[in-house]
Backbone bond lengths (Angstrom), bond angles and torsions (degrees), N, CA, C in turn:
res aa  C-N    CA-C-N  psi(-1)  N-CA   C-N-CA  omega(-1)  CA-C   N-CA-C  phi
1 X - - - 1.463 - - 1.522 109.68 -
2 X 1.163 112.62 139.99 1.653 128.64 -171.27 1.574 93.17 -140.96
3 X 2.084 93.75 114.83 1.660 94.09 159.12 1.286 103.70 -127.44
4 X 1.502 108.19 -158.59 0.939 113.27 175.00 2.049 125.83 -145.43
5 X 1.089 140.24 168.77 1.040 135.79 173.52 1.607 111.20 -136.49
6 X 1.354 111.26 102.40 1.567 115.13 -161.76 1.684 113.62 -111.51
7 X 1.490 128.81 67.93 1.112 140.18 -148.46 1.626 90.02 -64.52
8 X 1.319 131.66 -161.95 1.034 151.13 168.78 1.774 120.66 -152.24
9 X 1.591 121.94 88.54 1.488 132.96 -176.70 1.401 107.23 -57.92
10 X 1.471 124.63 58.33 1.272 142.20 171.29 1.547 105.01 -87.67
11 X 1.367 122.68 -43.29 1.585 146.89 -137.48 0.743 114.56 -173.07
12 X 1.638 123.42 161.34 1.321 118.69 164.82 2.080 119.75 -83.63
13 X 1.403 97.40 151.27 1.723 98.64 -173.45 1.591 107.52 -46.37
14 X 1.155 131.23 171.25 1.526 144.30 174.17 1.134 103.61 -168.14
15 X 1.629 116.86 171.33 1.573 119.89 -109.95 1.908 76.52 -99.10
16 X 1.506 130.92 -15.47 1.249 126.29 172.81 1.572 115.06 -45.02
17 X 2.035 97.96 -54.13 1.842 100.45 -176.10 1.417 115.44 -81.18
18 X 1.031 115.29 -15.74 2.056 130.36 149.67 1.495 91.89 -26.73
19 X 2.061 119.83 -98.78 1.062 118.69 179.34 0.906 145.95 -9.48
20 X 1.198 106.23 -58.57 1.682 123.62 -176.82 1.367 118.33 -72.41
21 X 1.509 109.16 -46.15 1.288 104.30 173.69 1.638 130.16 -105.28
22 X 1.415 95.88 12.37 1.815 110.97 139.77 1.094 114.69 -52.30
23 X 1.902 116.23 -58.72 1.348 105.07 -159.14 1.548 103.56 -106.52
24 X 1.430 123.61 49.92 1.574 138.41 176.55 1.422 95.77 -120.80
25 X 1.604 117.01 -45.02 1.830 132.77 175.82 1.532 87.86 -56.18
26 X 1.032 142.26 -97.17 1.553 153.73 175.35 1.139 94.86 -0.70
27 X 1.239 138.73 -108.00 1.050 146.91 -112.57 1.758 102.59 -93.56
28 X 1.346 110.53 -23.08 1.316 113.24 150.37 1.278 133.71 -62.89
29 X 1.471 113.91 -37.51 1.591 116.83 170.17 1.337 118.32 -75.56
30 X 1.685 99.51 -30.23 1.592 81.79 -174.46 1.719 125.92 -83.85
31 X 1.615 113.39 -6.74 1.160 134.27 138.04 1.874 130.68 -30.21
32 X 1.547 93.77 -33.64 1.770 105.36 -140.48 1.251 147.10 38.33
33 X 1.326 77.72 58.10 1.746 101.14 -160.73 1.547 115.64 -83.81
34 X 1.291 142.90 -126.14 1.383 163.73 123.65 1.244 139.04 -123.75
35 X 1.625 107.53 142.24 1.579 100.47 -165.91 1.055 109.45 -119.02
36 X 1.327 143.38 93.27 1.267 157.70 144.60 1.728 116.30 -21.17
37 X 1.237 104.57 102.43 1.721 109.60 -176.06 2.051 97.77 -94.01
38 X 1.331 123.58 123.86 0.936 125.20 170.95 1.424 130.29 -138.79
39 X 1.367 138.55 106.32 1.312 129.15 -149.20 1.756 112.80 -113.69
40 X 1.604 84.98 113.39 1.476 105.85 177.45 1.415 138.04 -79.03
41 X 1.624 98.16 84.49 1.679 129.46 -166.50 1.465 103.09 -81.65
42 X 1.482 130.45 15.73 1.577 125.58 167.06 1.689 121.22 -8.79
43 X 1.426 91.22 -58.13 1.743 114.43 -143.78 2.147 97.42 -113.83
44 X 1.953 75.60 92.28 1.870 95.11 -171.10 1.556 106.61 -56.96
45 X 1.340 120.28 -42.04 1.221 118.31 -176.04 1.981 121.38 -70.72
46 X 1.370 118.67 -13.09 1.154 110.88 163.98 2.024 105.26 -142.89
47 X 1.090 118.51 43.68 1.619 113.81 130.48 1.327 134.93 -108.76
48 X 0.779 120.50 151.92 1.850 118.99 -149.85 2.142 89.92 -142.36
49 X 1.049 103.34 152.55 1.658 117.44 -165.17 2.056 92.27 -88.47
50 X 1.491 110.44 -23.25 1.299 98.96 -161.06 1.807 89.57 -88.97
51 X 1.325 127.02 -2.69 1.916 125.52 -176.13 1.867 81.56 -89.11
52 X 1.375 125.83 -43.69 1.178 131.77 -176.58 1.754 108.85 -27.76
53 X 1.415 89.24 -65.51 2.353 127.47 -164.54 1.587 64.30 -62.34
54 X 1.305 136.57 -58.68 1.624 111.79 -138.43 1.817 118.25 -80.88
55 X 1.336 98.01 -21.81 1.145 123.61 -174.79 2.121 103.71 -73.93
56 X 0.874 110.65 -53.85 1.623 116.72 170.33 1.662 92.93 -62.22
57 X 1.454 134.65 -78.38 1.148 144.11 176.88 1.808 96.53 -11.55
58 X 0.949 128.31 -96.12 1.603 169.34 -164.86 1.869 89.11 -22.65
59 X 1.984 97.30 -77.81 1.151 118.92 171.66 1.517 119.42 -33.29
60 X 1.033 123.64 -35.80 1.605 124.80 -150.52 1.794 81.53 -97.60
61 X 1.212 106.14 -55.55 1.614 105.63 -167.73 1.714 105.48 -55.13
62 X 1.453 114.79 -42.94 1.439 93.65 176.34 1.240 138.48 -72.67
63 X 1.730 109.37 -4.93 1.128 123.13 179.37 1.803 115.48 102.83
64 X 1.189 99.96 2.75 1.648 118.41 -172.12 1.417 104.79 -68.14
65 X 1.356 134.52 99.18 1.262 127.01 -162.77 1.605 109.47 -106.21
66 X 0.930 125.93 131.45 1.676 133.04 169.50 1.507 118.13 -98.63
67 X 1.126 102.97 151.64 1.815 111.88 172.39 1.465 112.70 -97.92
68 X 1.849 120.96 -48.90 1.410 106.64 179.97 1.491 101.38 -119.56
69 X 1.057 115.41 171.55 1.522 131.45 -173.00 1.779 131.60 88.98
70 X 1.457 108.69 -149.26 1.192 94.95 171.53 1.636 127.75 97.00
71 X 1.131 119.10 173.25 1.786 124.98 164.52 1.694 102.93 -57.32
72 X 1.086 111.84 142.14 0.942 133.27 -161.66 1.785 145.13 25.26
73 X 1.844 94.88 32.52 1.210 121.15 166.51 1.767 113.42 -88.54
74 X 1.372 93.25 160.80 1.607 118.82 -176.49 2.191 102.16 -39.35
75 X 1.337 123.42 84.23 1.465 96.31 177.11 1.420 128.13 -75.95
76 X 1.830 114.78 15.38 0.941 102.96 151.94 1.538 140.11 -96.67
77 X 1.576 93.02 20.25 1.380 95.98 174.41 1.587 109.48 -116.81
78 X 1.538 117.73 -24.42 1.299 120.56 174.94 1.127 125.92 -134.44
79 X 1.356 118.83 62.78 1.112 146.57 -140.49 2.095 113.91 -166.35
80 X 1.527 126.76 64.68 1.107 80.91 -157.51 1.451 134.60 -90.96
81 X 1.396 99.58 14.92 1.735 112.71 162.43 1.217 120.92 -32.68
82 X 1.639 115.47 -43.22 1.451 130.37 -141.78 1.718 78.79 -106.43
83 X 0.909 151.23 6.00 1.299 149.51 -156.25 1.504 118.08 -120.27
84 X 1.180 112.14 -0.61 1.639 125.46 170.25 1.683 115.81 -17.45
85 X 1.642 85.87 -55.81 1.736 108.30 -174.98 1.359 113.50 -29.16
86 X 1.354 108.42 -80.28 1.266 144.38 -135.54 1.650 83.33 -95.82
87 X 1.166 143.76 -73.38 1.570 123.77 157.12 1.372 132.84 -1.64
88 X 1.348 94.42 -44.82 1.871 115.25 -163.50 1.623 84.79 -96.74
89 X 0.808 151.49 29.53 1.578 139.64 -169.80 1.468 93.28 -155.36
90 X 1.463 132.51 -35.21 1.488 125.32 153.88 1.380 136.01 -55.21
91 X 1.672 94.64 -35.56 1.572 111.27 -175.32 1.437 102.25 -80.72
92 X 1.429 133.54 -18.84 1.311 124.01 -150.20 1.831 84.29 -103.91
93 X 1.121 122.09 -27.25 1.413 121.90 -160.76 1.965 86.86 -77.62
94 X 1.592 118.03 -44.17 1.297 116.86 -173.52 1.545 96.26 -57.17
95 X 1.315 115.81 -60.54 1.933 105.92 -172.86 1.281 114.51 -69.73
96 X 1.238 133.25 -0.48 1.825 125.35 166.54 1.254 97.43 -82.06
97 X 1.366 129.04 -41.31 1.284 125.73 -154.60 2.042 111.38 -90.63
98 X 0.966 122.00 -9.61 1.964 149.17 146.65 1.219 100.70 122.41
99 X 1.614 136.53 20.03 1.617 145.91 -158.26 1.085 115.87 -93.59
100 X 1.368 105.09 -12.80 1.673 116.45 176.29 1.444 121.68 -136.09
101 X 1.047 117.42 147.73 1.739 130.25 -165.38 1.272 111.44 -125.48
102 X 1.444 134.06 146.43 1.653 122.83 164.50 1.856 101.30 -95.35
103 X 1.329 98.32 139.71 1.246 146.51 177.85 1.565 129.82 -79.69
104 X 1.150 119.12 54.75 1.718 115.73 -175.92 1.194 136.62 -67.01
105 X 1.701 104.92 10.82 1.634 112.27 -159.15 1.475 77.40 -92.34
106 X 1.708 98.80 153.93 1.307 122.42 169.86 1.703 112.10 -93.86
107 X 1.408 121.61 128.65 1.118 100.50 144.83 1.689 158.14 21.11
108 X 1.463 104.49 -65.27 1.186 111.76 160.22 1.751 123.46 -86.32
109 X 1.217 109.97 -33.17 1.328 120.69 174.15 1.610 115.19 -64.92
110 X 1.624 102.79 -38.36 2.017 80.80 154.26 1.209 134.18 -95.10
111 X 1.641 116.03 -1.39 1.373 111.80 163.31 1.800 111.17 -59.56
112 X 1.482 111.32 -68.62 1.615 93.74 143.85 1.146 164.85 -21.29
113 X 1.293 115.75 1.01 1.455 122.33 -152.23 1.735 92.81 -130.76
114 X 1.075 110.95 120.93 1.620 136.21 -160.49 1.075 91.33 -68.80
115 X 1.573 111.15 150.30 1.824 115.71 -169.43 0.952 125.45 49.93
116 X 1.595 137.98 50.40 1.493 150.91 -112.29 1.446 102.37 172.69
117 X 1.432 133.61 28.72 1.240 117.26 -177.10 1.629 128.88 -83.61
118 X 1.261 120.02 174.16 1.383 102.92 -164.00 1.665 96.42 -83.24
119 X 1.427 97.28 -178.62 1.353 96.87 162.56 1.914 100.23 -168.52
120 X 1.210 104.51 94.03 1.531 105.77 -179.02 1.446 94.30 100.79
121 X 1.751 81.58 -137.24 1.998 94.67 -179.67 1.633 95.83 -90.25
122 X 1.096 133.94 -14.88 1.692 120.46 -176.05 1.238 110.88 -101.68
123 X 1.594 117.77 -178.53 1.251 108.67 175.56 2.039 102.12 -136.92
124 X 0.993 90.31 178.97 1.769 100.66 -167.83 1.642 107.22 -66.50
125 X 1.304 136.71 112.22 1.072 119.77 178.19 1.930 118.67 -81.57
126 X 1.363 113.78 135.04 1.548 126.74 -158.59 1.610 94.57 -83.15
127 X 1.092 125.33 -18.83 1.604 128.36 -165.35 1.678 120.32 68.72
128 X 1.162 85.72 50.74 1.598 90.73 179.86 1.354 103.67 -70.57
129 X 1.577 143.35 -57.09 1.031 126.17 -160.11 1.358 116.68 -105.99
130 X 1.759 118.02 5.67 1.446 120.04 -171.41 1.976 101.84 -60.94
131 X 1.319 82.52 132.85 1.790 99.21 168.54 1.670 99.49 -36.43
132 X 1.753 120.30 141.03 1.828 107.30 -12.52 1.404 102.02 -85.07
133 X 1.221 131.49 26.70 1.654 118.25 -178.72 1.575 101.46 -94.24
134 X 1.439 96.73 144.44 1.417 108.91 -176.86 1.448 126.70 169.66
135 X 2.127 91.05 75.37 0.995 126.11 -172.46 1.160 137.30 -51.07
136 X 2.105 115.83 -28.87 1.163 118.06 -178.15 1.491 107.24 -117.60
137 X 1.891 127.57 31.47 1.260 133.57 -174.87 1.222 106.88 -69.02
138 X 1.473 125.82 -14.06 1.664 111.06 -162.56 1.776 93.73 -128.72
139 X 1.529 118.60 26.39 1.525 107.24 -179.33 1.783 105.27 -130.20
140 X 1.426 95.92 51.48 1.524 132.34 -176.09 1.922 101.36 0.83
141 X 1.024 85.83 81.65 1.826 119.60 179.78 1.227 90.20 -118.52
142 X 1.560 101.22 126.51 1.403 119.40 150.76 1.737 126.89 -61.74
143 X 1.000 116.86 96.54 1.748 122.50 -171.91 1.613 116.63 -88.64
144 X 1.348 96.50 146.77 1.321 120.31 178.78 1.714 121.44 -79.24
145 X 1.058 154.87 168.22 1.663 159.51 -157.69 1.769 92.27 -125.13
146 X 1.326 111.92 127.41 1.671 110.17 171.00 1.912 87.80 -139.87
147 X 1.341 88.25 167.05 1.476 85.08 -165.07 2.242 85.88 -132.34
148 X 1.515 87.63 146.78 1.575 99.80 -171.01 1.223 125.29 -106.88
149 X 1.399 97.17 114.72 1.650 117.22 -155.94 1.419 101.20 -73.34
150 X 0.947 120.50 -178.26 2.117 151.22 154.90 0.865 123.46 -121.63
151 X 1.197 121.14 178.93 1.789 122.39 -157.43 1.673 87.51 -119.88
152 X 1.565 123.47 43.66 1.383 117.90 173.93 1.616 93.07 -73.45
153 X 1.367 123.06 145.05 1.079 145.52 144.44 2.020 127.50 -60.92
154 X 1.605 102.45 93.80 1.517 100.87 -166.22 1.880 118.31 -103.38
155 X 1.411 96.96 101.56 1.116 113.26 165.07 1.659 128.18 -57.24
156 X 1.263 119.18 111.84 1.699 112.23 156.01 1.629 120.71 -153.86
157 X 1.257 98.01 156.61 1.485 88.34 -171.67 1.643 105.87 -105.57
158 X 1.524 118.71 148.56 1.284 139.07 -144.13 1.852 93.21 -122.18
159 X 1.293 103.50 124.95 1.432 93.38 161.69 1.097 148.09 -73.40
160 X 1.682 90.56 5.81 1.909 100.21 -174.25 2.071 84.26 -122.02
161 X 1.253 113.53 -48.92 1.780 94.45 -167.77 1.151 98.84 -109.65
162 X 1.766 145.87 41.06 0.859 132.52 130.59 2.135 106.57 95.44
163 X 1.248 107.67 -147.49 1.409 102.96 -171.07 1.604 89.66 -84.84
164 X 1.573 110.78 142.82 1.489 108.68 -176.81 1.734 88.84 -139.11
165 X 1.636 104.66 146.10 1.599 110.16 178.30 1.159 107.67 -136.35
166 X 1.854 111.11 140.00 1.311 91.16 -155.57 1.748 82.30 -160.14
167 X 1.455 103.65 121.08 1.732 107.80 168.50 1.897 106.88 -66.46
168 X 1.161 111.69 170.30 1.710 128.09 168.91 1.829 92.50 -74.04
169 X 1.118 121.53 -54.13 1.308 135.55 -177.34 1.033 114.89 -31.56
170 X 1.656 113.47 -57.80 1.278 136.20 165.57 2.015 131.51 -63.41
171 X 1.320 80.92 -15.19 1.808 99.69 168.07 1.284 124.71 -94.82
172 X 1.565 114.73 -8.29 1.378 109.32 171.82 1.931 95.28 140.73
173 X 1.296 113.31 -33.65 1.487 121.62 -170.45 1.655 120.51 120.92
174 X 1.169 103.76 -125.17 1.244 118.20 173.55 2.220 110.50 -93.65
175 X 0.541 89.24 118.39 1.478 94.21 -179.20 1.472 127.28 -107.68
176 X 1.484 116.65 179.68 1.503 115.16 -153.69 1.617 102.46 -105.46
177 X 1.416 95.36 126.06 1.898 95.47 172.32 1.535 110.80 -102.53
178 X 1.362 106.99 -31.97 2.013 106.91 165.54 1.427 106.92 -128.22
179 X 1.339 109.82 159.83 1.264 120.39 178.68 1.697 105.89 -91.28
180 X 0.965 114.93 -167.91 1.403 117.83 -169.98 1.924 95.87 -91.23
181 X 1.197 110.87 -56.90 1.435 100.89 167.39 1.325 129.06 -59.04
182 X 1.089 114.69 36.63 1.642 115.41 -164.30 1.418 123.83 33.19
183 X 1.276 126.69 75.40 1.471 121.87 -163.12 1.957 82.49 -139.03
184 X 1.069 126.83 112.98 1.590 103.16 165.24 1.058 149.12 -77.11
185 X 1.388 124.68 130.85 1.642 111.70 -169.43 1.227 131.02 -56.08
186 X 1.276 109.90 166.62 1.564 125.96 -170.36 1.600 93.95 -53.70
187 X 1.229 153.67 -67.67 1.685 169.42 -140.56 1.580 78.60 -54.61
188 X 1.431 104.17 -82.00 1.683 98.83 -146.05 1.388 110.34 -93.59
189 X 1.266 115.51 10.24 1.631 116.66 153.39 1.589 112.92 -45.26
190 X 1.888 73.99 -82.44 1.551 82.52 -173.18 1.529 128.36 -48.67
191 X 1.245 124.43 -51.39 1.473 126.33 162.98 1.277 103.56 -49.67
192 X 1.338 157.91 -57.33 1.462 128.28 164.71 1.360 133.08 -42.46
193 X 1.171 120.59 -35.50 1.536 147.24 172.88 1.817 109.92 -60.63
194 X 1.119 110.99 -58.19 1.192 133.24 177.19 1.614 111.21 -67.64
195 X 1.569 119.13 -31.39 1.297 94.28 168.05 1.675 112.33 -109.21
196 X 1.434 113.31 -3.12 1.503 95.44 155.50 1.156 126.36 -99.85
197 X 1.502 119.13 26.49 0.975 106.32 153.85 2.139 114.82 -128.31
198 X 1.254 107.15 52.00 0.634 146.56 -174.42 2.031 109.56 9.45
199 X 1.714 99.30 59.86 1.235 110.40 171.86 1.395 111.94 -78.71
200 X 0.959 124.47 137.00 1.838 140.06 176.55 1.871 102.21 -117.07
201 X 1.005 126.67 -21.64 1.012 108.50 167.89 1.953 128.58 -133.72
202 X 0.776 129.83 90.00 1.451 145.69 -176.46 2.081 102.31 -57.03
203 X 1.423 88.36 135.32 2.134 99.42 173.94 1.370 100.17 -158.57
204 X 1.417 103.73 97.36 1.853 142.25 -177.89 1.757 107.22 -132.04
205 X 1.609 87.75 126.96 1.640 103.28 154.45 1.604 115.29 -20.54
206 X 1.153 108.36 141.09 1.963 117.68 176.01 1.108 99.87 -64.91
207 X 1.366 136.85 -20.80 1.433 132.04 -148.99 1.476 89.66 -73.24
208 X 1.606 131.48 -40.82 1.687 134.13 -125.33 2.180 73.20 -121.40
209 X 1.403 126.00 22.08 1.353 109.52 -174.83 2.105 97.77 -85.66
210 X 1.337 103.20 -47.04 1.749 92.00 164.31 1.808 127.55 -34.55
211 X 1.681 103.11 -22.91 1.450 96.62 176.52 1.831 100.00 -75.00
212 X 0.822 130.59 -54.93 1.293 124.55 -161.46 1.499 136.37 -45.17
213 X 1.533 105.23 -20.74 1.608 107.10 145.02 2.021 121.38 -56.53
214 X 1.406 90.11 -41.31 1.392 91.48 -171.15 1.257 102.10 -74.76
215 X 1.607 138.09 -38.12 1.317 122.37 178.64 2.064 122.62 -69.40
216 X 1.274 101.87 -11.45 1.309 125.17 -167.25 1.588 86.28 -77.18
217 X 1.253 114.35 -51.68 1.337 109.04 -158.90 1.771 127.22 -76.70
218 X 2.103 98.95 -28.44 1.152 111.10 155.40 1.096 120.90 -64.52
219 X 1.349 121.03 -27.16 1.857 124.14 -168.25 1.789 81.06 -76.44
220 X 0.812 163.85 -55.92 1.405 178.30 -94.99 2.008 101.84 -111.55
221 X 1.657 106.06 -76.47 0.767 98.36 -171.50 1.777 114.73 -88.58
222 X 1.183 103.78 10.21 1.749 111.25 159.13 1.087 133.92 -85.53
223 X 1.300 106.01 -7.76 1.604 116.22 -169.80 1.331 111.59 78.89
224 X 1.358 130.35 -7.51 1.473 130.12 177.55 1.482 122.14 -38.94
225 X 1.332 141.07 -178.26 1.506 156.39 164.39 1.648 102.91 -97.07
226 X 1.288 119.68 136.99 1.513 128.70 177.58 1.440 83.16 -86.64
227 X 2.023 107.17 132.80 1.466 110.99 150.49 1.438 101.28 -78.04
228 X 1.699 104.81 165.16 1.533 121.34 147.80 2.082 106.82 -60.12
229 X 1.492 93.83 148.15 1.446 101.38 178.03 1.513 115.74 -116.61
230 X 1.071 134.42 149.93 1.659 143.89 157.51 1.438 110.62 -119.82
231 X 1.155 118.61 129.25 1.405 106.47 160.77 1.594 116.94 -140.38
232 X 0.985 111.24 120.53 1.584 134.68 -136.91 1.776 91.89 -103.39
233 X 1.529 97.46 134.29 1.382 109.40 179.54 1.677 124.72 -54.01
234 X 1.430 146.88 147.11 1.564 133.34 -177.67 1.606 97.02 -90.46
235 X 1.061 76.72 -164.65 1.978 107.41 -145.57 1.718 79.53 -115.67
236 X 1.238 156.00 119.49 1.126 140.03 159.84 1.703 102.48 -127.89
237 X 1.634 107.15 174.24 1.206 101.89 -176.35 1.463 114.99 -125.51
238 X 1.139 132.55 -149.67 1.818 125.53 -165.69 1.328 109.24 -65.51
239 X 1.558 114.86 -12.64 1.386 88.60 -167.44 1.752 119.68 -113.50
240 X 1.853 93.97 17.57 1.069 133.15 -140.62 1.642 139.43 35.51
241 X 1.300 101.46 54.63 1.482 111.40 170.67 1.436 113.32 -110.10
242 X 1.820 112.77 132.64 1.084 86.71 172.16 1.172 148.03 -71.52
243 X 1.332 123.42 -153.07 1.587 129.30 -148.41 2.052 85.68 -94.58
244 X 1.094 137.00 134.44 1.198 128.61 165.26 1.671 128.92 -174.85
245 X 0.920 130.07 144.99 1.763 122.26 -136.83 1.104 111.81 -45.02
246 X 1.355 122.52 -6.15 1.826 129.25 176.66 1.788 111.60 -58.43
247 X 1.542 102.50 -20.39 1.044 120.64 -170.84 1.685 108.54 -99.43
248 X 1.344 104.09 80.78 1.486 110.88 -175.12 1.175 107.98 -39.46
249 X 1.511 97.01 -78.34 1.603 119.97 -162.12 1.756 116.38 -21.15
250 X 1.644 90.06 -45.50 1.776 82.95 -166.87 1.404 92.26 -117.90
251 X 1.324 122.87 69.00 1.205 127.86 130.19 1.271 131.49 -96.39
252 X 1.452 113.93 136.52 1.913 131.72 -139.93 1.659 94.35 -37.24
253 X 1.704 99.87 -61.23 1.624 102.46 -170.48 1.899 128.03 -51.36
254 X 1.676 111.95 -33.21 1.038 91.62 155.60 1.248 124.66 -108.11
255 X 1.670 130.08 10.73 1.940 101.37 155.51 1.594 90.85 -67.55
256 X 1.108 153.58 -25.45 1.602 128.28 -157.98 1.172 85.43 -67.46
257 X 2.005 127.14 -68.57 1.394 120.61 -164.30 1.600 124.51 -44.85
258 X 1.506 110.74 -29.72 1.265 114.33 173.48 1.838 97.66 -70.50
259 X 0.633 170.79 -100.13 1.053 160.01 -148.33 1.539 126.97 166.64
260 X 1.187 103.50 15.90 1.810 122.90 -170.07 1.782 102.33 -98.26
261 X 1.533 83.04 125.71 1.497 112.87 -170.59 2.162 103.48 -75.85
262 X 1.403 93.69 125.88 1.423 95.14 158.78 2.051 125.80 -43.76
263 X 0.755 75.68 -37.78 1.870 77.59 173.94 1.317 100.46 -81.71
264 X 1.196 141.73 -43.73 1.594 124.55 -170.31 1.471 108.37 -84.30
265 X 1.974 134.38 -8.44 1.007 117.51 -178.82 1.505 96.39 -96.44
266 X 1.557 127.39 -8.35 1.267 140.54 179.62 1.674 112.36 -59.66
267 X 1.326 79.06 -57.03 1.772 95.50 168.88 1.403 131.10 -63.59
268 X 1.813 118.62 -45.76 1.156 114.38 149.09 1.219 131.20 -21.43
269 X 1.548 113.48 -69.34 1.260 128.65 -177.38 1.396 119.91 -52.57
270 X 1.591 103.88 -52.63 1.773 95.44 178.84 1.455 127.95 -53.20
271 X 1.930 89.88 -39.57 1.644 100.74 171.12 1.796 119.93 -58.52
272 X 0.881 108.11 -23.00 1.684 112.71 178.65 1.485 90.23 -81.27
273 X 1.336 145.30 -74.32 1.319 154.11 -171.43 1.139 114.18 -36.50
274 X 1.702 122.03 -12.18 1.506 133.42 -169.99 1.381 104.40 54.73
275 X 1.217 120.48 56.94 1.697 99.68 178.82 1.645 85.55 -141.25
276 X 1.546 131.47 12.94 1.600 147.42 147.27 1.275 114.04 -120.60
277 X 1.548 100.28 115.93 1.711 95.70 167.17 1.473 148.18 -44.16
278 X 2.021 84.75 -26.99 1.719 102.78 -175.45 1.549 94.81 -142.60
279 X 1.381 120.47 178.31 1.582 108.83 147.06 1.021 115.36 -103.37
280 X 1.256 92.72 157.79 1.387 117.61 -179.40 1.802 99.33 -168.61
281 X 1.399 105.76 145.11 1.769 120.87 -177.19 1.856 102.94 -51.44
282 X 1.161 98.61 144.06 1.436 104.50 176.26 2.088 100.67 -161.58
283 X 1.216 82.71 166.76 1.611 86.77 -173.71 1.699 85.61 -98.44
284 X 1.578 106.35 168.88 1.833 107.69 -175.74 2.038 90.44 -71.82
285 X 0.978 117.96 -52.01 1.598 125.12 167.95 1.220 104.53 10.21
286 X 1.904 103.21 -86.10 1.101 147.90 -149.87 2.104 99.26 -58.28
287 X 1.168 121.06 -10.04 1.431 140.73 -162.99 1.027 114.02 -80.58
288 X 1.991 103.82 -61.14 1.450 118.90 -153.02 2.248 98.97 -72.85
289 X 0.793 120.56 -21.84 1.277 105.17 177.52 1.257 107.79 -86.55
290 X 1.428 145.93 45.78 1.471 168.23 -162.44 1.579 104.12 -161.55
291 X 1.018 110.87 -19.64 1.978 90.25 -157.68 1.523 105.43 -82.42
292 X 1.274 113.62 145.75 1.608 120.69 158.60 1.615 100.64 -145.74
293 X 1.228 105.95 153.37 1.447 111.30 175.83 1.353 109.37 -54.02
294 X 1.569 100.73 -45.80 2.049 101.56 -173.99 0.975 117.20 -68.17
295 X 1.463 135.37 19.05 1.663 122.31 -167.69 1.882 73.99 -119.98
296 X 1.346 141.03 -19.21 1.395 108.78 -166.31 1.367 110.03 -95.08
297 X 1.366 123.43 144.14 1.843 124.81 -166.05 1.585 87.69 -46.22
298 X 1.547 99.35 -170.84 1.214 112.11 -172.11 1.851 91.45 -127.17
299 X 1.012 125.44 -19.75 1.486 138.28 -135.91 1.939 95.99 -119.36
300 X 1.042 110.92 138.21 1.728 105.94 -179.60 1.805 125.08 -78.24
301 X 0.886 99.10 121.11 1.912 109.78 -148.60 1.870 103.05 -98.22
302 X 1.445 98.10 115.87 1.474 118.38 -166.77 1.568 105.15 -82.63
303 X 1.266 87.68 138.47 1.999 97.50 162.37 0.677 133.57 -103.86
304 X 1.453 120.01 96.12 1.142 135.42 -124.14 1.741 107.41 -90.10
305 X 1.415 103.39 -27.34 1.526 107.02 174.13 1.685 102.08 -141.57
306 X 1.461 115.65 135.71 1.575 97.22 174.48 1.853 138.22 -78.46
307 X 1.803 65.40 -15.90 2.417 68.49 169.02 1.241 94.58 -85.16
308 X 1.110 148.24 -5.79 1.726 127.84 167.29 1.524 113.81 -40.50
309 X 1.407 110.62 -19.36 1.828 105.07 -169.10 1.467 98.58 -108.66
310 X 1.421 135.27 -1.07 1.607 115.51 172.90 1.780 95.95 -121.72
């Protein structure tokens, strides 16, 4: 087993990406597998090298241990700033092959654009520019690469919700592989990333489970290997939103500064995960000979008060 833990140096971690990649550490160890630490620096204008320091920092204190990556690993392999290349050599194989189209709609023009609703962080694409339409080719706009889906029907089974079916249609449509500034999207990163570095099994928040048609489908026309999937319930709070860096307070670095011990947020966690009857302090270690997929809810589990964790 090969996973992975793919932070994002946007922010600093909080006690949401704790969760998740507690129970990605788990389920990898108790396998004896490997955990591939890899940090996804896409987006030049908000990753910063010091969320980088915090992210190794963070990890080490909870006890979250990795096998490849990291400070003073290869960043052109886990790193995906440094990864331009090998992006640009995916995308070009999608447009020789007729899978990809350039894209001139702006931003605002599909938030605008009727029958266009959101869904998550993306929004529904209307097909303004899919071949042969291609409304803004002559109003010398710099365009983006989207790649053109089908109405295949994508089956997979999830270790937390089981067999899940799901059209492209139903994921948003046709979606974005470059941005207009040449920066590449999140879709065919990761599916490049993921198959050279030869992960088979993926453990991500439910929120990111709509990507997995879309990565199914690039792994498809790349010739790639389908990983196994999990997608593990969020961390949300009273008002049911999830847990996410907006949420100072319980980000890792300051409950540590407040004074909360790695073993007691260790323990928290397992106890929410059902894999501790009660809490009580534990190292993340102390876990993996407990874990099964069936002991973790299925359903996204609220905090209900925030001094409950110190």
């Amino acid at each position: 087993m090969r996973s992975r833990l793919a932070p994002s140096p946007t922010g600093y971690l909080h006690l949401g990406n704790a969760w998740a990649f507690l129970l990605c550490y788990l389920a990898t160890k108790a396998q004896q597998g490997t955990l591939v630490l890899r940090i996804e620096d896409l987006d030049p204008e908000r990753s910063r090298p010091e969320y980088t320091n915090a992210i190794y920092r963070d990890l080490e204190w909870l006890g979250i241990e990795w096998d490849e990556g990291g400070a003073g690993s290869d960043p052109a392999i886990y790193q995906q700033s440094r990864r331009a290349e090998q992006y640009q050599a995916a995308l070009q194989r999608l447009i020789a092959s007729g899978h990809a189209y350039p894209c001139y709609c702006s931003r605002k023009e599909l938030r605008q654009a009727a029958g266009a609703p959101h869904r998550g962080e993306y929004t529904d694409y209307p097909g303004t520019c899919r071949p042969p339409r291609d409304s803004h080719a002559t109003e010398n706009r710099r365009h983006a690469w989207r790649v053109k889906t089908d109405e295949t029907m994508w089956t997979f089974c999830d270790a937390i919700h089981g067999e899940c079916h799901y059209t492209l249609a139903q994921c948003g449509g046709d979606f974005p592989l470059q941005r207009s500034d040449g920066v590449t999207a999140y879709q065919l990163a990761v599916v490049v990333d993921d198959e050279t570095m030869q992960i088979d099994t993926i453990v991500r928040g439910d929120d990111l489970l709509h990507s997995t048609p879309r990565q199914l489908f690039l792994q498809k026309l790349l010739g790639y290997r389908h990983p196994q999937y999990a997608h593990v319930p969020l961390l949300i709070d009273q008002t049911g939103e999830r847990l996410a860096k907006r949420h100072a307070s319980l980000e890792i670095q300051a409950l540590r500064h407040q004074g909360l011990a790695a073993s007691t947020l260790m323990g928290y966690l397992g106890w929410k995960a059902g894999l501790r009857d009660r809490r009580e302090p534990c190292r993340a270690q102390e876990l993996i000979a407990g874990f099964s997929w069936e002991k973790i809810p299925k359903t996204a589990l609220t905090i209900t008060d925030m001094n409950e964790l110190l």
